[in-house]
N, CA and C of each residue as an Amber inpcrd file, in Angstrom:
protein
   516
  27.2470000  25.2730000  -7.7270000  26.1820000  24.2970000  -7.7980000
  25.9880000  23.7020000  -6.3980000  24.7600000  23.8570000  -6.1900000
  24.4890000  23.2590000  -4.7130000  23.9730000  21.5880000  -4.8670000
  24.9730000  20.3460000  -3.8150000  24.7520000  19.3770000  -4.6030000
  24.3990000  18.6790000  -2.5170000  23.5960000  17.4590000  -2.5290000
  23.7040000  17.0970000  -1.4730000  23.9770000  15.5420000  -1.9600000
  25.0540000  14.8950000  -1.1870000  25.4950000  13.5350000  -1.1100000
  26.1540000  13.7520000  -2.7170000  27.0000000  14.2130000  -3.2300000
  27.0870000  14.1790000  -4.7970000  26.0920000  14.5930000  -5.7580000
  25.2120000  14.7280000  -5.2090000  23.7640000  15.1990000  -6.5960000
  23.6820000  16.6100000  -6.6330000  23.0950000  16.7550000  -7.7920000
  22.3270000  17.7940000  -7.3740000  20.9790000  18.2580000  -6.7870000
  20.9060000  19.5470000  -6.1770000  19.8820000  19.0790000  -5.3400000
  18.6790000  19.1800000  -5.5770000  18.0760000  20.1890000  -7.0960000
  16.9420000  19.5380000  -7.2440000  16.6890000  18.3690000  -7.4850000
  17.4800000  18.0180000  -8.1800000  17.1190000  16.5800000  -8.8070000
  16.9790000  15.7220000  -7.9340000  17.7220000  15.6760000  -6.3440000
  17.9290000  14.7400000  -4.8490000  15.9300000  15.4640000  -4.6380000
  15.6970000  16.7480000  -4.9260000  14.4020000  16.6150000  -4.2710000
  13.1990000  16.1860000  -4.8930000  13.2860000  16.2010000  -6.6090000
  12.6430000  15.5890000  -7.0750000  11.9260000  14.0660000  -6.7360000
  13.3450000  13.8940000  -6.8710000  13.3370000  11.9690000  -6.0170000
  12.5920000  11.7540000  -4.8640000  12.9980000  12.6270000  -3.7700000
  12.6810000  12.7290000  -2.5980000  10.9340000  12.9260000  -2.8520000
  10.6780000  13.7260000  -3.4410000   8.9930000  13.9120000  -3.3920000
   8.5100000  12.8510000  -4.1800000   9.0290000  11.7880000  -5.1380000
   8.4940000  10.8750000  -5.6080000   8.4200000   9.7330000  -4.3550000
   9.5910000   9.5630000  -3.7670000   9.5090000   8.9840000  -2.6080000
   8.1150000   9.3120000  -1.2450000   8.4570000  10.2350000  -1.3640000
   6.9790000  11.0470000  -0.2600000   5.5790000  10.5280000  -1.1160000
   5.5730000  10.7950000  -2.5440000   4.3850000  10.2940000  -2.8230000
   3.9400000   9.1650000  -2.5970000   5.2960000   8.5620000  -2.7810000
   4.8210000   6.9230000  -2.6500000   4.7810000   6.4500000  -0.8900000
   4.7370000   7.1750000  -0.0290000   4.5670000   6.8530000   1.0760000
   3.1840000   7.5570000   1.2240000   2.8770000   8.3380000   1.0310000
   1.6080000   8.7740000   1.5390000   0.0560000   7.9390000   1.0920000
   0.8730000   7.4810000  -0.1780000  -0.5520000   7.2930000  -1.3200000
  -0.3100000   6.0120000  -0.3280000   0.3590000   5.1240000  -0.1500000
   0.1300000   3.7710000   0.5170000  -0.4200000   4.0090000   1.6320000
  -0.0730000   5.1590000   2.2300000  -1.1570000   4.7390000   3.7100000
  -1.9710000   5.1400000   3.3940000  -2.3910000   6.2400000   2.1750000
  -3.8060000   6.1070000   1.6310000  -4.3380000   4.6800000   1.5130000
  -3.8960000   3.9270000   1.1480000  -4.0680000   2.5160000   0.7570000
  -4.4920000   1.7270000   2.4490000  -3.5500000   1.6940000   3.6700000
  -3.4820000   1.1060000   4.3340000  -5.2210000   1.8790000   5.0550000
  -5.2590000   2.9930000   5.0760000  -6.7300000   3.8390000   5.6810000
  -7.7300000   3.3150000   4.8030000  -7.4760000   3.0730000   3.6400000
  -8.8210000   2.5100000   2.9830000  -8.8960000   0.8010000   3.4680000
  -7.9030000   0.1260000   3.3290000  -8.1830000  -1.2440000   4.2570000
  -9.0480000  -0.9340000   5.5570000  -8.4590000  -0.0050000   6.3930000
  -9.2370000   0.1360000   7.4610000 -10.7650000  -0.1090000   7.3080000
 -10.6720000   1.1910000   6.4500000 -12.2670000   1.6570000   6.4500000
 -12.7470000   0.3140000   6.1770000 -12.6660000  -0.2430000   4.6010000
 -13.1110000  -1.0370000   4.0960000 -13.5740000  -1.9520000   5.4910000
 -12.6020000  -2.6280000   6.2240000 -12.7450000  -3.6070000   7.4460000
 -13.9230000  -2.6470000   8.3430000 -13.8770000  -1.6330000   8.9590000
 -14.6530000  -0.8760000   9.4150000 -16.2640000  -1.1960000   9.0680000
 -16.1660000  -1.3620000   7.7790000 -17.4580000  -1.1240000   7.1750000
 -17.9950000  -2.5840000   7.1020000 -16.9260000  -3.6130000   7.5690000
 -17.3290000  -5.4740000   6.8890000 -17.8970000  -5.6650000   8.8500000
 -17.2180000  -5.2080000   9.5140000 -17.5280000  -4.5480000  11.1320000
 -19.3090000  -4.4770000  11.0550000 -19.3630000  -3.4540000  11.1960000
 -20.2580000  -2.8540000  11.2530000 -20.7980000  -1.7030000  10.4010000
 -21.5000000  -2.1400000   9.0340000 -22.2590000  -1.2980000   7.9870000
 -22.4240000   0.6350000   8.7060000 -22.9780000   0.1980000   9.8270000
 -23.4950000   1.6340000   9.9280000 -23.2220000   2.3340000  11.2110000
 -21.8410000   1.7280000  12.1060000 -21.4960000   2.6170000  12.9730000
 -19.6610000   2.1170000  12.4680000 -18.5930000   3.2290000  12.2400000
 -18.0120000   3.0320000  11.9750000 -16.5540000   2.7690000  13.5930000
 -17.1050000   3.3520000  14.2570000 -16.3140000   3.1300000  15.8890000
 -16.1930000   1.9360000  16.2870000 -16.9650000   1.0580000  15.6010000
 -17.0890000  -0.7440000  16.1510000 -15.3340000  -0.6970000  15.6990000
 -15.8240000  -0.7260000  14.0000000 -14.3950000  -1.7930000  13.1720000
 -12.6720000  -0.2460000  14.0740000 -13.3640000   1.1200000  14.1540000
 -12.0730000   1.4820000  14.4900000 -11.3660000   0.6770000  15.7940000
 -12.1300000   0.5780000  16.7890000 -11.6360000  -0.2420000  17.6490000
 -10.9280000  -1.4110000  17.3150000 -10.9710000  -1.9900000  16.0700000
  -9.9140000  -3.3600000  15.7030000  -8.9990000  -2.5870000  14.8730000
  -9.4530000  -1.6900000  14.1560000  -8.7400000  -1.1550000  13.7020000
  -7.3930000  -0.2840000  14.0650000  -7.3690000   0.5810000  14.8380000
  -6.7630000   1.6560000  15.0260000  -5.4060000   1.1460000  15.2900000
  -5.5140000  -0.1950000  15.6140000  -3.4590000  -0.4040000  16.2050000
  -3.0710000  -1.6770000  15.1240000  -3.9210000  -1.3270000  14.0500000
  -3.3630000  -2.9140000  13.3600000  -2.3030000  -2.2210000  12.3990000
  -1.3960000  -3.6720000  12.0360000  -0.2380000  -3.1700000  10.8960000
  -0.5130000  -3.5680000   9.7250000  -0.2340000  -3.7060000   8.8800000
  -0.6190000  -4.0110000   7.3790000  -0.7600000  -5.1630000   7.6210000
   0.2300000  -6.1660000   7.8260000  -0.5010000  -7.8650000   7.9590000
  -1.4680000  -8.1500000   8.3350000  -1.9870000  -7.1790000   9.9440000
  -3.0430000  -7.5530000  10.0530000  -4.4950000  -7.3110000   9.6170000
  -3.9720000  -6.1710000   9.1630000  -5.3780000  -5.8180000   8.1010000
  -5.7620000  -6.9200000   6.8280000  -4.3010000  -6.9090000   6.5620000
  -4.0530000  -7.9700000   4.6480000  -4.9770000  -9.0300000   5.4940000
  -4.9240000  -9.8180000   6.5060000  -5.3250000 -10.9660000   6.8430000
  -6.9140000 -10.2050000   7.4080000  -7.1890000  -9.5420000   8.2850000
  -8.3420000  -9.1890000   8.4950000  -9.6080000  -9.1470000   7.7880000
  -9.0860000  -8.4680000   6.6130000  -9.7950000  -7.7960000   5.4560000
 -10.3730000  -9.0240000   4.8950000  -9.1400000  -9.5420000   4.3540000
  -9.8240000 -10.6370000   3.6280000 -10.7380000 -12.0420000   4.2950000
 -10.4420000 -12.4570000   5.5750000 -11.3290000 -13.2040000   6.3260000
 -12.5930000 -12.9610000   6.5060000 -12.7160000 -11.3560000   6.5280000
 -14.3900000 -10.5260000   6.9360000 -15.0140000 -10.7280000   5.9170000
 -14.3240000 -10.0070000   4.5470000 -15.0010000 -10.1640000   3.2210000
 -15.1460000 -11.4450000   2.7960000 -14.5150000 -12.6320000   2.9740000
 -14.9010000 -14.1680000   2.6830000 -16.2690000 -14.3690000   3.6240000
 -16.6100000 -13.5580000   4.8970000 -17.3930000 -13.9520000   5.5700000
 -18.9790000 -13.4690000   5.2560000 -18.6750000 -11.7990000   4.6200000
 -19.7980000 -11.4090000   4.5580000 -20.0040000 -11.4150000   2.8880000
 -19.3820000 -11.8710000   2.2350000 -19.4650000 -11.7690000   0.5630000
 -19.9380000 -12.8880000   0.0480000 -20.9850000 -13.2590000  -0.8540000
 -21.0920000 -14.4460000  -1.0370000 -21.2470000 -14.4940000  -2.5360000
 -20.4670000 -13.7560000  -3.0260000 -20.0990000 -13.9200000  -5.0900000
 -18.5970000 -14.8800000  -4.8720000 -18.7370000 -15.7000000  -5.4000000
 -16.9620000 -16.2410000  -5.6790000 -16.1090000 -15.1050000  -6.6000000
 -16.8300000 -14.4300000  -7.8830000 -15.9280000 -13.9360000  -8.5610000
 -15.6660000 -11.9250000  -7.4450000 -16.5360000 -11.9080000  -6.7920000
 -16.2010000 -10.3710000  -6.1410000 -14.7650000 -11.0920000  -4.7170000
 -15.3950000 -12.3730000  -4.2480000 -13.9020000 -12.9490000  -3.9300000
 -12.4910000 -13.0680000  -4.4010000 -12.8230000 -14.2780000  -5.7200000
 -11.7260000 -13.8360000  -6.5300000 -11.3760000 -12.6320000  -6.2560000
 -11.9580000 -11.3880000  -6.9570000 -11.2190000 -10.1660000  -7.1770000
 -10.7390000  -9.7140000  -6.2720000 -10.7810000  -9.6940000  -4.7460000
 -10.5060000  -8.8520000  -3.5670000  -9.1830000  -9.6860000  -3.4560000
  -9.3680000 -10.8870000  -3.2910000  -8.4390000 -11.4820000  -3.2550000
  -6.8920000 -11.1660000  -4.0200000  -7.0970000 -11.1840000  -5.3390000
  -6.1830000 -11.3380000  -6.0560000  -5.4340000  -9.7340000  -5.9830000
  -6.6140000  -8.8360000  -5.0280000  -6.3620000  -7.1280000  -5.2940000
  -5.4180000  -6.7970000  -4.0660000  -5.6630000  -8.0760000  -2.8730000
  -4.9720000  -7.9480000  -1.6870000  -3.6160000  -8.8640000  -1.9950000
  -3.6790000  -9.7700000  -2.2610000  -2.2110000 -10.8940000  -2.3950000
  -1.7330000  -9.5360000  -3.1340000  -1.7730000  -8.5530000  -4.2660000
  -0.6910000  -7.5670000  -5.0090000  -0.2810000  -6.3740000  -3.5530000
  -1.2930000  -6.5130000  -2.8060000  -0.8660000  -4.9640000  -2.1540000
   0.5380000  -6.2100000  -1.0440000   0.3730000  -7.1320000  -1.1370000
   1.6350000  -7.5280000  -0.2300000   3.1680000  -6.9940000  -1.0350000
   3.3900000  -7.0540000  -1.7820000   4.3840000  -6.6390000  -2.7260000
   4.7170000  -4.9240000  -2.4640000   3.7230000  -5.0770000  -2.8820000
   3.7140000  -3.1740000  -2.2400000   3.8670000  -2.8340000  -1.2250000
   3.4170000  -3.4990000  -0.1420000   3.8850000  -3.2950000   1.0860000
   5.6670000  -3.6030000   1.3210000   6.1680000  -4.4800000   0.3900000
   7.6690000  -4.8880000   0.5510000   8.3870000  -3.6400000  -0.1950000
   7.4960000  -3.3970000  -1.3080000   8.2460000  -1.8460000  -1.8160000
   7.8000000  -1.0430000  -0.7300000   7.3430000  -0.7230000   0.1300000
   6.7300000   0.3520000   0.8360000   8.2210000   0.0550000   2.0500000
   8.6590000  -0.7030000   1.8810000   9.1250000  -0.8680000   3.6230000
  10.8870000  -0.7830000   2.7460000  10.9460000  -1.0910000   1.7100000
  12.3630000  -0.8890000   1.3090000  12.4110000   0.2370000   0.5380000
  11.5020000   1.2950000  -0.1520000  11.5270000   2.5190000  -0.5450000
  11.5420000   3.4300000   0.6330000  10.8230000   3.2730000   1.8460000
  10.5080000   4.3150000   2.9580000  12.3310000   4.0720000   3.7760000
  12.4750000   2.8690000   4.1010000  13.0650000   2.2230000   4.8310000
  14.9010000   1.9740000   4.5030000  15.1710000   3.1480000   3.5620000
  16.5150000   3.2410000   2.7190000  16.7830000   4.7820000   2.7500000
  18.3890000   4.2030000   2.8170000  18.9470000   5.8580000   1.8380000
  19.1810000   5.5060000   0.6260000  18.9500000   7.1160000   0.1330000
  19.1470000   6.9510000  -1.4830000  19.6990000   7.8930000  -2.0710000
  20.5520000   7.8180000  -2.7890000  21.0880000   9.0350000  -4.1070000
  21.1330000   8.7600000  -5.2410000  20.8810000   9.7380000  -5.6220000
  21.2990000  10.1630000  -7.3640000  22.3090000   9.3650000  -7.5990000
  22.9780000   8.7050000  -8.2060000  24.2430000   8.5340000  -8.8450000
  24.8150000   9.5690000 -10.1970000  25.5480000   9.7610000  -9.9990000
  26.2380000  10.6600000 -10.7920000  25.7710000  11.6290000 -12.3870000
  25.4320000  10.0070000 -12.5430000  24.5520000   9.9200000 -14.1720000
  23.1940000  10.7040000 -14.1900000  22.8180000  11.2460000 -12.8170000
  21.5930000  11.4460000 -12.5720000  20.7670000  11.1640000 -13.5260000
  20.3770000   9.3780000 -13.6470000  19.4620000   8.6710000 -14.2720000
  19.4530000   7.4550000 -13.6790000  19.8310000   6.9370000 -13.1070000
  19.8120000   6.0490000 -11.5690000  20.0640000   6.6760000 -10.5960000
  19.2450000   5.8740000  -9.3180000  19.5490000   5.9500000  -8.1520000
  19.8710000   4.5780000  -7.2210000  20.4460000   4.9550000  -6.2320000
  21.0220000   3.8810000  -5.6080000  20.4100000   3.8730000  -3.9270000
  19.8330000   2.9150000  -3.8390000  19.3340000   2.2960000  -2.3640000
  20.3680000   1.6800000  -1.8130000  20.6900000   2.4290000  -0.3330000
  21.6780000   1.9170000   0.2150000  20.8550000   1.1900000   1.5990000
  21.0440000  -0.2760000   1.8250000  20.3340000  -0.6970000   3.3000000
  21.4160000  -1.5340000   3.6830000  21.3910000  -2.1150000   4.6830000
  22.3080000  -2.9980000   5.4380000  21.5500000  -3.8930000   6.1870000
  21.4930000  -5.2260000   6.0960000  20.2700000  -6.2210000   6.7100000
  21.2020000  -7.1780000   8.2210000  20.3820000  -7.9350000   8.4030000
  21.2470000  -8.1570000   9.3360000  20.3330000 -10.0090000   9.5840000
  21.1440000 -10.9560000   9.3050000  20.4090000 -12.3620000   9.3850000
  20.6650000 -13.2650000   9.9710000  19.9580000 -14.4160000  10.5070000
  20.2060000 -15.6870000  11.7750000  21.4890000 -15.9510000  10.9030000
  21.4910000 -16.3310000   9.6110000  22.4540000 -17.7860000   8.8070000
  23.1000000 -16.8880000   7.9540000  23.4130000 -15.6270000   7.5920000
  24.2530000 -15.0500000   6.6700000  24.7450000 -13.9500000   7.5870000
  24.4090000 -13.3480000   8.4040000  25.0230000 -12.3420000   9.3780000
  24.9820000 -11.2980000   8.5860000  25.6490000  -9.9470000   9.1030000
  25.5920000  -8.5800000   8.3240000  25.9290000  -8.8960000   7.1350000
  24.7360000  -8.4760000   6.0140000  24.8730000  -8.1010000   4.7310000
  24.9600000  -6.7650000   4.0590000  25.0050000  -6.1380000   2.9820000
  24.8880000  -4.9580000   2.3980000  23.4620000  -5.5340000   1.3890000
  22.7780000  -4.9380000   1.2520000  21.5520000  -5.0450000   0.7240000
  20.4690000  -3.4360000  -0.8530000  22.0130000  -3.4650000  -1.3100000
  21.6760000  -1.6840000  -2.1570000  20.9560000  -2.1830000  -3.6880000
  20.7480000  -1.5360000  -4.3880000  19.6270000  -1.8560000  -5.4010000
  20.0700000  -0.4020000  -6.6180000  20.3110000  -0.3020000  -7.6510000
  19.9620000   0.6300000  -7.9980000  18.4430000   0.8810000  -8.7080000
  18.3990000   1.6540000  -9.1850000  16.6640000   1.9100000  -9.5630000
  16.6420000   3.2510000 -10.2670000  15.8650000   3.0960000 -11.4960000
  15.6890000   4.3690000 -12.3620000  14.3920000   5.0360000 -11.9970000
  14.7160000   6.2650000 -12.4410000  13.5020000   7.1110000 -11.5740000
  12.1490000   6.7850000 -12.3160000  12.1840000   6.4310000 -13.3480000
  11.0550000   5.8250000 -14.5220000  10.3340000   4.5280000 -13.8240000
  10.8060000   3.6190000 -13.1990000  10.8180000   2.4960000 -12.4300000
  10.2180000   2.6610000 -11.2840000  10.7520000   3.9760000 -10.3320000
  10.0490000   4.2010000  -9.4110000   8.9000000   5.1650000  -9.7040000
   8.4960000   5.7980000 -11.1350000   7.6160000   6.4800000 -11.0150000
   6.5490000   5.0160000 -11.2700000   6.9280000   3.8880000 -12.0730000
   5.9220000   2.9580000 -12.0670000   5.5660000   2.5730000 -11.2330000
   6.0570000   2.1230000  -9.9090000   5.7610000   1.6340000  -9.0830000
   4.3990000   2.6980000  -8.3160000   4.9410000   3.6430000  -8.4700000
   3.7030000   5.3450000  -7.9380000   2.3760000   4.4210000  -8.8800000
   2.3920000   4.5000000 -10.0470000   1.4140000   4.0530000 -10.9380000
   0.7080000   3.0830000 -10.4830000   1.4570000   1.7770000 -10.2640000
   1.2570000   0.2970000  -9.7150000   0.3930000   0.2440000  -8.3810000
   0.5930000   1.3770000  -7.6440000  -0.1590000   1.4260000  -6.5830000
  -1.6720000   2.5580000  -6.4360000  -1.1180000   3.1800000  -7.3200000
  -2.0310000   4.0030000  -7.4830000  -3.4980000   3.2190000  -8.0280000
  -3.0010000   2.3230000  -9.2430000  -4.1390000   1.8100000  -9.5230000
  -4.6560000   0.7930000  -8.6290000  -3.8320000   0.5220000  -7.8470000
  -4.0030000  -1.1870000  -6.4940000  -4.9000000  -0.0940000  -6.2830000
  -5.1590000   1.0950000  -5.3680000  -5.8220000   1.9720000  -4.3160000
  -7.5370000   1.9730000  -5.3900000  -7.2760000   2.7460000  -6.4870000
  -8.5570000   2.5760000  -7.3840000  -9.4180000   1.1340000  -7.3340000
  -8.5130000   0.1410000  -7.6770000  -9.0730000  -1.6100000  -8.2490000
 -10.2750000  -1.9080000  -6.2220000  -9.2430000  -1.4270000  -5.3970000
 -10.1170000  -1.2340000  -3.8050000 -11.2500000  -0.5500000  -3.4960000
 -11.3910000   0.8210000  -3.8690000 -12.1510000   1.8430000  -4.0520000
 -13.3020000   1.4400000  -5.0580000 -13.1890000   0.7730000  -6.1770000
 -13.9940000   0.1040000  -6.4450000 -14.7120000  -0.7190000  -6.0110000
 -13.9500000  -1.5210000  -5.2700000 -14.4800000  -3.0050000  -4.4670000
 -15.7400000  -2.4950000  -3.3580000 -14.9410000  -1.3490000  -2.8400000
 -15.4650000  -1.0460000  -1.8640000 -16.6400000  -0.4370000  -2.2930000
 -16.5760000   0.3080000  -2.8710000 -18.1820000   1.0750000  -3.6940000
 -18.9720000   0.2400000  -4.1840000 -18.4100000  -1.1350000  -4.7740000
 -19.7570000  -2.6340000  -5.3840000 -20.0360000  -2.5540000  -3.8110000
 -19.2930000  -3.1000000  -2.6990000 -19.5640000  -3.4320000  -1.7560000
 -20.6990000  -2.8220000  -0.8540000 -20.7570000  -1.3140000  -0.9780000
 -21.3750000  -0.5990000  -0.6030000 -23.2610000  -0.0500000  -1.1640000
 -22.8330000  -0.2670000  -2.4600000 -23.8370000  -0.7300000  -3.4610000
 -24.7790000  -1.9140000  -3.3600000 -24.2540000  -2.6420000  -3.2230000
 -24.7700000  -4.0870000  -2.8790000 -25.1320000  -4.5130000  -1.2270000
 -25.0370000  -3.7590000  -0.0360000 -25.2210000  -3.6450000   0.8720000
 -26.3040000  -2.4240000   1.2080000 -26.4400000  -1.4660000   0.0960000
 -27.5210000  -0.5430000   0.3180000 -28.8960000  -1.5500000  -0.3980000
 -28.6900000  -2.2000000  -1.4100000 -29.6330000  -2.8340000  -1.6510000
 -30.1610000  -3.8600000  -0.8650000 -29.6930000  -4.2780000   0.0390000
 -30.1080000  -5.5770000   1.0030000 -30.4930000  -4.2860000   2.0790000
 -30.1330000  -3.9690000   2.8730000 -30.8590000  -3.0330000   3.6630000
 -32.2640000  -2.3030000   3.1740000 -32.4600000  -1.9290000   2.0620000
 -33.4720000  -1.5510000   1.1020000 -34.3410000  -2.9040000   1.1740000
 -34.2980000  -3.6220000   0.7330000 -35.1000000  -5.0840000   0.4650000
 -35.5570000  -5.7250000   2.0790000 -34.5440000  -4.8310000   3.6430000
 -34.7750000  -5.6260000   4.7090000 -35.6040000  -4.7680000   5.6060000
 -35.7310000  -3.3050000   4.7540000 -37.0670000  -2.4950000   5.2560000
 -38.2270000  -2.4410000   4.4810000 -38.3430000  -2.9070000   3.5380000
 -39.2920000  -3.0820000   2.3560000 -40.2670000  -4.2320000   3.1970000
């Protein structure tokens, strides 16, 4: 039996590609902030917003995004919603940085896994920081974000919708 760290190793790659999913689909997530900002930029040349764009990190988008869209949006409830769609992707971003940002194995039972990190703080000094986690748990979390990326993609399509109609009404 071929096993890596104690596991076995499909099952270590299974994990591993649930892990990969969940990194990719988020920077799916973090490229659609872009755009989205891109597009609160400038409607119809998209090189304006890349220029703010291209070196920002998730905070600064989380904060970007939502300042532009308070600026150019004027529904309270399409506020509300962006809002309440961005305060969730912060969470995700904390799973994003401690799922990417760990080792992990199978444990034995191969039905948990175990996050191993080591933190390091002003007022507690070196800690151990490990978690276990069922693979059911982390496939929710895949889910949890998956739909954050949709609930955006939406936003962004009213947004886009509702901005073709004012351009329509400002050549009319």
């Amino acid at each position: 039996m071929d096993t890596i760290f104690g596991t076995k190793e499909s099952q270590y790659k299974e994990f591993m590609a649930l892990i990969g999913y969940y990194s990719v689909t988020f920077a799916f997530l973090e490229d659609l902030m872009k755009f989205f900002i891109n597009k609160l930029v400038n409607p119809k040349d998209n090189e304006f917003g890349l220029c703010l764009t291209a070196t920002m990190g998730f905070q600064q988008m989380y904060h970007g995004l939502m300042s532009l869209y308070r600026k150019r949006e004027v529904s309270d409830n399409l506020i509300d919603g962006m809002e309440t769609i961005l305060q969730h992707t912060k969470s995700l971003d904390e799973d994003r940085n401690k799922i990417v940002h760990s080792i992990w194995q199978l444990n034995k039972d191969n039905a948990t896994i175990m996050r191993y990190r080591t933190i390091a703080r002003f007022g507690s000094g070196l800690q151990p920081d490990n978690e276990e986690l069922k693979t059911k748990d982390l496939e929710k979390k895949i889910e949890d974000l998956t739909q954050t990326v949709k609930s955006l993609l939406a936003m962004l399509d009213q947004w886009n919708k509702d901005h073709e109609k004012d351009n329509k009404e400002k050549e009319d």
